[in-house]
Legacy VTK file of the C-alpha trace (Angstrom):
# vtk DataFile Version 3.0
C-alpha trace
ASCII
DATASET POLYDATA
POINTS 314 float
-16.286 -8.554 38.826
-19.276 -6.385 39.549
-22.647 -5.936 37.788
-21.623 -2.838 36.162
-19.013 -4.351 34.781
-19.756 -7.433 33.550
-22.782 -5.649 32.227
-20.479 -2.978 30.160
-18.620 -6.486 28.936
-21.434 -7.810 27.505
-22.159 -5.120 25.849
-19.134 -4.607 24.252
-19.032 -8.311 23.044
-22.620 -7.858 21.583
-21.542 -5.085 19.721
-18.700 -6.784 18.519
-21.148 -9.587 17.528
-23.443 -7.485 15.185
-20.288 -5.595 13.730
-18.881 -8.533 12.861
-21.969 -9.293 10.847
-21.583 -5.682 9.176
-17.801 -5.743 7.828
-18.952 -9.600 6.635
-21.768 -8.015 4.781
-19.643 -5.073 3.641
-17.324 -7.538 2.056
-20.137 -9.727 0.571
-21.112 -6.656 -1.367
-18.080 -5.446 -1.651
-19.101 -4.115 -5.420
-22.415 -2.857 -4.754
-23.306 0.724 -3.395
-23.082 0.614 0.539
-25.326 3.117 2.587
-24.471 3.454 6.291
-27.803 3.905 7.155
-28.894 0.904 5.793
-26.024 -0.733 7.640
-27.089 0.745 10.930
-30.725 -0.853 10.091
-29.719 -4.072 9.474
-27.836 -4.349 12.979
-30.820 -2.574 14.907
-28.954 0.486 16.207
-29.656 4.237 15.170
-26.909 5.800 12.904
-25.687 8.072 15.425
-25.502 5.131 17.794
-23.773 3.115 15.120
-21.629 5.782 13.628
-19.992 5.923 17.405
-19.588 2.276 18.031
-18.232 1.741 14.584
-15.500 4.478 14.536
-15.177 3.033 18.562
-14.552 -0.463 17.488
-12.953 -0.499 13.489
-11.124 2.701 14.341
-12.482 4.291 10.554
-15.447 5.954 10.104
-18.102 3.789 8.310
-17.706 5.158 4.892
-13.956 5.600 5.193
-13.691 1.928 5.477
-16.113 0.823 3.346
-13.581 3.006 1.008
-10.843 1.411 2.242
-11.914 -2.059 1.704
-13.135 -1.081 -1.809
-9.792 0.016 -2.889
-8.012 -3.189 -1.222
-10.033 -5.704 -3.336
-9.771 -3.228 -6.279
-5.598 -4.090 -5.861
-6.174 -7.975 -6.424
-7.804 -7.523 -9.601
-5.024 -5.093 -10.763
-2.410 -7.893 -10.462
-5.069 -10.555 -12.433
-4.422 -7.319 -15.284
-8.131 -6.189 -15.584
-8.051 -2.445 -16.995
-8.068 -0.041 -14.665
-11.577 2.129 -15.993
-13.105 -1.458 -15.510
-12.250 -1.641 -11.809
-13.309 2.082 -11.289
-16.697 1.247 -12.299
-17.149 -2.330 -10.899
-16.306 -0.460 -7.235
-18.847 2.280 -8.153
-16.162 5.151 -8.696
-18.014 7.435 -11.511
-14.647 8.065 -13.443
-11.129 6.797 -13.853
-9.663 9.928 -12.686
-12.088 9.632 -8.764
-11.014 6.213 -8.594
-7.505 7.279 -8.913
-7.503 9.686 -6.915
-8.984 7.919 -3.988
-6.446 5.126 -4.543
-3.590 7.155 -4.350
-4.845 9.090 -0.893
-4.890 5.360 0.494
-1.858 3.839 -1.221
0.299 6.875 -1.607
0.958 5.906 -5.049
-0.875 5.679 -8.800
-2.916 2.190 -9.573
-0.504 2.496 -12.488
2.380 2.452 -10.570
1.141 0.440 -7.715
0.123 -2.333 -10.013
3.649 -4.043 -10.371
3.983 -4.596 -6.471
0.303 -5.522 -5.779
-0.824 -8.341 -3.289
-1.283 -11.653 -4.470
-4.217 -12.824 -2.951
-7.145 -11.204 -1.690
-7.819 -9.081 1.391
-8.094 -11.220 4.569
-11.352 -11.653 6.363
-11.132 -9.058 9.614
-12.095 -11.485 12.440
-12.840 -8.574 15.322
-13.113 -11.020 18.118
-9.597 -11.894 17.592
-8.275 -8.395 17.122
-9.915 -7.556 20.286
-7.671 -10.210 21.796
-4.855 -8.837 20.289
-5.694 -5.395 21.843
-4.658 -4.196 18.004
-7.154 -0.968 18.467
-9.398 -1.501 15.282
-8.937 -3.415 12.120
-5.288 -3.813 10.779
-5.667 -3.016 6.850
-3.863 -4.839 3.987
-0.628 -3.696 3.831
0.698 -1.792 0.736
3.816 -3.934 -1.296
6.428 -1.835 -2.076
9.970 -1.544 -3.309
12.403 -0.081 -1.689
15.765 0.824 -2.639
18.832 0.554 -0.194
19.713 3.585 2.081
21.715 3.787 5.064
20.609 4.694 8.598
22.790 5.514 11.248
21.827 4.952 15.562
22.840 3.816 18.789
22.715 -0.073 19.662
21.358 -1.504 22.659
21.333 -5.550 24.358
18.092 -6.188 25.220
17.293 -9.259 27.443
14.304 -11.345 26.719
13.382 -15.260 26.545
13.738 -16.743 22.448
13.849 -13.890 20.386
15.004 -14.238 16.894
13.663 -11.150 15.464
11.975 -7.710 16.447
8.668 -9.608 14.852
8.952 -12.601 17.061
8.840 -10.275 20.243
6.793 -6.883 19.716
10.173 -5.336 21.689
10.443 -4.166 25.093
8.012 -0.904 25.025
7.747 -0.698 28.898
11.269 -0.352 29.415
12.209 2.076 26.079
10.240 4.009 25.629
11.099 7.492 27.689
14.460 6.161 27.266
13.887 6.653 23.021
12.843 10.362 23.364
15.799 11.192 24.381
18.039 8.947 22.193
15.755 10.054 19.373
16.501 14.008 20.602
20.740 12.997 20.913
20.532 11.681 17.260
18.540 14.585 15.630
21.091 16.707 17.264
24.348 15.030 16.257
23.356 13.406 12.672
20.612 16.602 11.345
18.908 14.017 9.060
17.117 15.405 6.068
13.890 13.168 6.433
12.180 13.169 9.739
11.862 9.216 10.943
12.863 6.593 13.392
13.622 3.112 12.791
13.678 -0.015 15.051
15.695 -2.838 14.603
16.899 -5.930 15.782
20.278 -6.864 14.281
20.683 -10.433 15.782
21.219 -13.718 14.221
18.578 -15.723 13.370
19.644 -18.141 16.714
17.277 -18.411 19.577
18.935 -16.674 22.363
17.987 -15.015 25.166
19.129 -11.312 24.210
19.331 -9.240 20.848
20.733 -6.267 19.593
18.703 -3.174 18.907
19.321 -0.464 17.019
17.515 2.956 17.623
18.256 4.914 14.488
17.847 7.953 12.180
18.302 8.463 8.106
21.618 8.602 7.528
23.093 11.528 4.977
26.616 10.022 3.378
27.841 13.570 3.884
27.547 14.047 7.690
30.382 12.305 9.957
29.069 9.512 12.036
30.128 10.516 15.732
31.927 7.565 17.828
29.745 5.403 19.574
27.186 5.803 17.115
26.366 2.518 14.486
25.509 3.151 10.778
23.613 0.588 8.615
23.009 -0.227 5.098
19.050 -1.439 4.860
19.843 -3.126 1.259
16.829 -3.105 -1.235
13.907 -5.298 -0.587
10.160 -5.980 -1.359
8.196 -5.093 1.757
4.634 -5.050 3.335
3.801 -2.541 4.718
1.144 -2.158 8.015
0.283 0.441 10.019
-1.189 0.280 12.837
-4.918 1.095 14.079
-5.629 4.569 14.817
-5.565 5.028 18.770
-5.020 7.259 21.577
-1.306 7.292 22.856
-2.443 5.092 26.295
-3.602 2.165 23.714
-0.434 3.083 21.180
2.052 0.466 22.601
-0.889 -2.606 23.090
-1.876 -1.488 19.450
1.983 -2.087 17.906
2.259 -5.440 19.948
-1.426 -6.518 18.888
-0.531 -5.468 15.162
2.979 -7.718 15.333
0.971 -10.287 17.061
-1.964 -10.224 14.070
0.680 -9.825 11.221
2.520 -13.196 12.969
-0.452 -15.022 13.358
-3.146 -14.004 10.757
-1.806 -12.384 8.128
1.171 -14.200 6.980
0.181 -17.891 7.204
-2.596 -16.935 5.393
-1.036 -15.083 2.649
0.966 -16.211 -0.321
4.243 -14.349 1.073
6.772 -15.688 3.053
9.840 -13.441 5.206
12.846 -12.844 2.972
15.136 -14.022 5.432
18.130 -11.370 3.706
16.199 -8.265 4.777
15.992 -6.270 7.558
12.293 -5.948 9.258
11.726 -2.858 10.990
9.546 -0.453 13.145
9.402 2.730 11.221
7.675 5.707 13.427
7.440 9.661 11.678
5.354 12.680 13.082
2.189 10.753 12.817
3.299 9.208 16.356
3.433 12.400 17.961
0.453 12.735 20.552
0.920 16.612 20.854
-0.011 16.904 16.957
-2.598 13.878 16.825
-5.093 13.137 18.522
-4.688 9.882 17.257
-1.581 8.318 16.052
-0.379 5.113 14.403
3.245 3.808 12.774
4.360 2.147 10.615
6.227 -2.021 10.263
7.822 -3.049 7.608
8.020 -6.999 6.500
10.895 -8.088 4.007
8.635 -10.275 1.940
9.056 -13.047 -0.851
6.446 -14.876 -2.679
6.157 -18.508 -1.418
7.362 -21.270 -3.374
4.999 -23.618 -4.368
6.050 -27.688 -3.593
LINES 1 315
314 0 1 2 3 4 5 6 7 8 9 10 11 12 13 14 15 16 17 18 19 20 21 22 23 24 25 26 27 28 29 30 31 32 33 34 35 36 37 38 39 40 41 42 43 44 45 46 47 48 49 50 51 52 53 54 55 56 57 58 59 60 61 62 63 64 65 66 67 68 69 70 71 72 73 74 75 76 77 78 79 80 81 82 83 84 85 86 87 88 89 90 91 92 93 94 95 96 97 98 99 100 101 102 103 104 105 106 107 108 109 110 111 112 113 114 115 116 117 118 119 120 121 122 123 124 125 126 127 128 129 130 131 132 133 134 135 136 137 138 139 140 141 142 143 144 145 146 147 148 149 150 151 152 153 154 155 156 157 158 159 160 161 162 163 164 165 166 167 168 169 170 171 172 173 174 175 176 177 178 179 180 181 182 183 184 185 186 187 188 189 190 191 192 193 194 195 196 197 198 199 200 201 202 203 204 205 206 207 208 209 210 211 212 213 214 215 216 217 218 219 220 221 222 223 224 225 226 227 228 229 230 231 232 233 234 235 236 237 238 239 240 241 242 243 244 245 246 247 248 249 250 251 252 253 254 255 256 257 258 259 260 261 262 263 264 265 266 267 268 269 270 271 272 273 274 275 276 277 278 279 280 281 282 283 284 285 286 287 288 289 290 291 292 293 294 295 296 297 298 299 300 301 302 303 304 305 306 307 308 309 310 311 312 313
């Protein structure tokens, strides 16, 4: 390794150092107002300096995530049934109607309606050194709990061969040797099925045996009036609580590192740590829409789904 770059190394794990010390503090004061210029002060760079790093590094902007993380601890208290004009203010949203409205841009949803599939414990501590590791691509948020109904899907299987898989989330699947194979899949099944909703979905439909190979099915939405063409497999997803993660905004040559690193954190960090535990009866799945596509983004991200349960307590 040369100077240069061992130099450029250090750097980077400085930086990761004093940021590290930034999202702590962030969360620390999690209900008091947050300037980003005070932020940049506390860690010794300039704003425009930190600004860069911090968008570099988290993958938000400083205030976006400081937003972000606002509105995640903002969802614990609305399970523990504190009013929601209460919360508003204790985050430092001037009225129930901006706090709202900033809460459904993030969660896609209402607090009101949110409320009934809320997490049960609070927003994990982002450890940055061990994203990093993960090659994740910024912070992985807290994913959004929701419902979903059953609805059918329809796709083309594949055998995959790889050592002990069980499921798709025990082996981030085989990227490197898919993935210009999926465009044109994806292209065939647009073509022959003309689904409604725009979407793909990964799955792996093995048993829960360790074996050396698994089914995968590449699929669409499914419409009950179009005629599934042979050699094509359709699939009922039946109803099921899920969490939901997306994955860090990146560039498309970090997009496949970022899905394995987000699989790999969701495995490892998030759901030890959390009061949910796999319901073993649903399907998990990668779910990937037009905010994949490179040639409209210049930065993109998807979307996995985990069947959860809450854990039951010995």
């Amino acid at each position: 390794m040369n100077n240069r770059l061992i130099k450029k190394v250090a750097i980077s794990i400085q930086q990761l150092f004093l940021l590290q010390q930034v999202i702590d503090y962030i969360d620390e004061h999690i209900k008091e107002e947050i300037n980003s210029e005070e932020l940049a002060r506390m860690v010794g760079y300039s704003p425009y300096h930190f600004y860069r790093i911090f968008d570099k590094h988290i993958g938000y902007t400083v205030m976006d995530y400081v937003q972000k993380r606002k509105l995640q601890f903002a969802l614990y208290e609305l399970v523990q049934g504190k009013k929601i004009i209460q919360i508003a203010l204790d985050y430092g949203f001037e009225t129930h109607s901006g706090f709202t409205k900033a809460f459904k841009k993030c969660f896609g949803s209402p607090p009101s309606l949110y409320k009934l599939h809320c997490p049960i414990s609070l927003p994990q501590k982002p450890d940055l050194w061990s994203l990093r590791q993960k090659q994740t691509g910024g912070i992985v948020m807290q994913p959004k709990i929701v419902q979903k109904k059953a609805f059918d899907i329809a796709g083309k299987t594949f055998e995959s061969h790889l050592e002990k898989i069980i499921y798709t989330r025990d082996a981030p699947a085989f990227w490197e040797q898919r993935i210009s194979a999926d465009e044109a899949i994806e292209r065939t099944l647009y073509n022959l099925l003309s689904p409604k909703k725009h979407g793909e979905y990964c799955i792996n439909l093995s048993g829960t045996e360790l074996k050396d190979s698994f089914t995968y099915l590449f699929a669409v939405n499914y419409d009950q009036d179009t005629r599934i063409p042979e050699g094509l497999t359709k699939l009922e997803i039946t109803e099921a609580t899920y969490a939901v993660f997306r994955t860090p905004l990146v560039e498309v040559e970090q997009f496949v590192p970022s899905i394995k690193g987000t699989w790999q954190y969701i495995l490892e960090d998030w759901l030890p740590k959390s009061l949910y535990e796999v319901d073993e009866n649903g399907y998990d799945f990668e779910y990937y829409d037009e905010h994949c596509h490179d040639w409209e983004y210049e930065k993109i991200y998807m979307e996995i789904y985990l069947p959860i349960k809450e854990k039951e307590i010995d």
